[in-house]
C-alpha positions, 0 to 999 in steps of 0.5 A, a space after each residue: 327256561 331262562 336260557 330258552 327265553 333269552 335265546 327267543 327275545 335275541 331272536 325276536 329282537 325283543 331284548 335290550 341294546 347296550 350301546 352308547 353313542 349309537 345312532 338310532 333309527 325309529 320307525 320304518 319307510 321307504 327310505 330307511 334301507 337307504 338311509 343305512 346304506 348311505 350310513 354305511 358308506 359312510 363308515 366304510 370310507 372313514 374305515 378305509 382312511 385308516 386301513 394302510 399298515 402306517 395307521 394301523 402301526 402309528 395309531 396317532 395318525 389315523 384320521 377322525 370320523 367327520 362325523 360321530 354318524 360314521 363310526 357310531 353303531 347303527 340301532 333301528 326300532 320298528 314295529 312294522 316289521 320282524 328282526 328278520 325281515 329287516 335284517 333279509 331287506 338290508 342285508 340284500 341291499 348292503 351286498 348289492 351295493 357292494 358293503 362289505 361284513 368285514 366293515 359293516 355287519 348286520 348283528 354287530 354293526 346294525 342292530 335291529 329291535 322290534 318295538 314301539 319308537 312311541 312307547 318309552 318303555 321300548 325307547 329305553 331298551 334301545 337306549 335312546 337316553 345314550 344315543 347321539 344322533 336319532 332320526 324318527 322315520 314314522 311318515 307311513 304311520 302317520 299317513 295311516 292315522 291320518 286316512 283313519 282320523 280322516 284328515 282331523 290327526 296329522 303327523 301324530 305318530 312323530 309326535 308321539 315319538 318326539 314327546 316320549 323322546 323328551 320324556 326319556 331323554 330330559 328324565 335320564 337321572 335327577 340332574 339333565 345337565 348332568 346326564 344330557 347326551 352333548 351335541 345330541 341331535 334328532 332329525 324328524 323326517 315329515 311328510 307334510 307340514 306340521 304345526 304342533 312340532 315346535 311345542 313338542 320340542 326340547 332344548 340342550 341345558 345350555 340352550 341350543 336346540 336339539 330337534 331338526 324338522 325336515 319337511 322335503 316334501 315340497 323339495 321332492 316334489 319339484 325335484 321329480 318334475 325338474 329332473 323329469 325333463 333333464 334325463 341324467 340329472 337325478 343321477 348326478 344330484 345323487 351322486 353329489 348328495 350320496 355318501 358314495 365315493 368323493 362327497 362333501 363333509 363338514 369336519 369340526 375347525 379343531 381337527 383341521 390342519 393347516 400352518 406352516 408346521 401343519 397343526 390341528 387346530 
């Protein structure tokens, strides 16, 4: 019976994730099969950096990720959908897209939970405590909650999310300063504006802030309509935003190279 109830909450989704320094994904739209896909590609051109037989033999010239984001594991927690669901819909997209398993494969790479992204319960067996970048994806719950509160609850579901976050993140041992995650970061997509956002958000022990709103609606908007009457515009916006191919990237100062000796630093 044991063995039987493991097997059924691996194949549910409903057991607990042992990562750390992952990137956690809570909640599902529109966009999140996209967001993996550029997370992945991502990944697969920090892999590739290091793919030729002097790196793999001479492992002190292998290049660093320009972002922890690249060679972090991917964690997605939903409710709204099966384990799955979510594996078919992405799986689909990553072998139309031309990702490889052998860089990124679903079960290894990207994990996928069934679960609450409100409930701290369920924050906690995704590790969210350990995680070091966390983008809260609920505009379509908030969306239902707001037609069914008719207008008076907007954005309830994110902020939801973020406090039980705060809770989790902030309570992680008796001393915060001791367990906080360093450079941890939470990008909150929205959909509309939200008023209450700031008094739900929490700062580093050293003081800097830890909560990135995104508020693209007004962007997106007036993006539709500018490349509306420029045909191939939006094809070139996505391709310099993308992560496929050449991109722009920032990479810390202390792993650049530069000097007549070519130091790091």
């Amino acid at each position: 019976d044991t063995v039987s109830t493991f097997m059924t909450s691996l194949t549910s989704g409903s057991s607990k994730v042992v990562e750390k320094g992952h990137t956690l994904i809570l909640g599902w739209n529109e966009s999140t099969t996209r967001l993996i896909l550029q997370i992945a590609f991502l990944r697969r051109g920090f892999l590739m950096q290091n793919e030729t037989w002097s790196r793999r033999i001479f492992w002190w010239t292998r290049v660093n990720p320009s972002t922890p984001v690249a060679n972090a594991p991917i964690v997605i927690l939903n409710n709204t959908e099966t384990k799955a669901a979510m594996e078919e819909k992405v799986g689909s997209y990553f072998a139309a897209n031309g990702i490889s398993v052998w860089r990124t494969k679903i079960g290894r790479d990207v994990v996928f939970r069934t679960g609450d992204p409100c409930s701290a319960h369920d924050l906690v067996r995704v590790a969210a405590y350990d995680a070091l970048s966390i983008c809260v994806m609920l505009t379509d719950r908030d969306r239902v909650e707001d037609e069914e509160s008719e207008g008076l609850v907007t954005n309830s579901a994110t902020i939801r999310c973020v406090l039980a976050l705060r809770n989790i993140v902030m309570s992680n041992g008796p001393e915060p300063a001791q367990t906080f995650t360093q450079n941890l970061r939470v990008i909150v997509q929205l959909s509309t504006e939200c008023k209450f956002l700031d008094a739900s958000s929490f700062l580093t022990p050293s003081g800097s802030s830890v909560l990135f709103p995104q508020d693209i609606s007004k962007f997106i908007n007036s993006l539709m309509f500018y490349c509306t009457g420029r045909p191939g515009l939006s094809s070139i916006i996505f391709e310099f935003m993308g992560f496929q191919g050449h991109t722009i990237r920032t990479r810390a100062a202390h792993d650049l190279h530069a000097g007549p000796h070519w130091e790091r630093g």
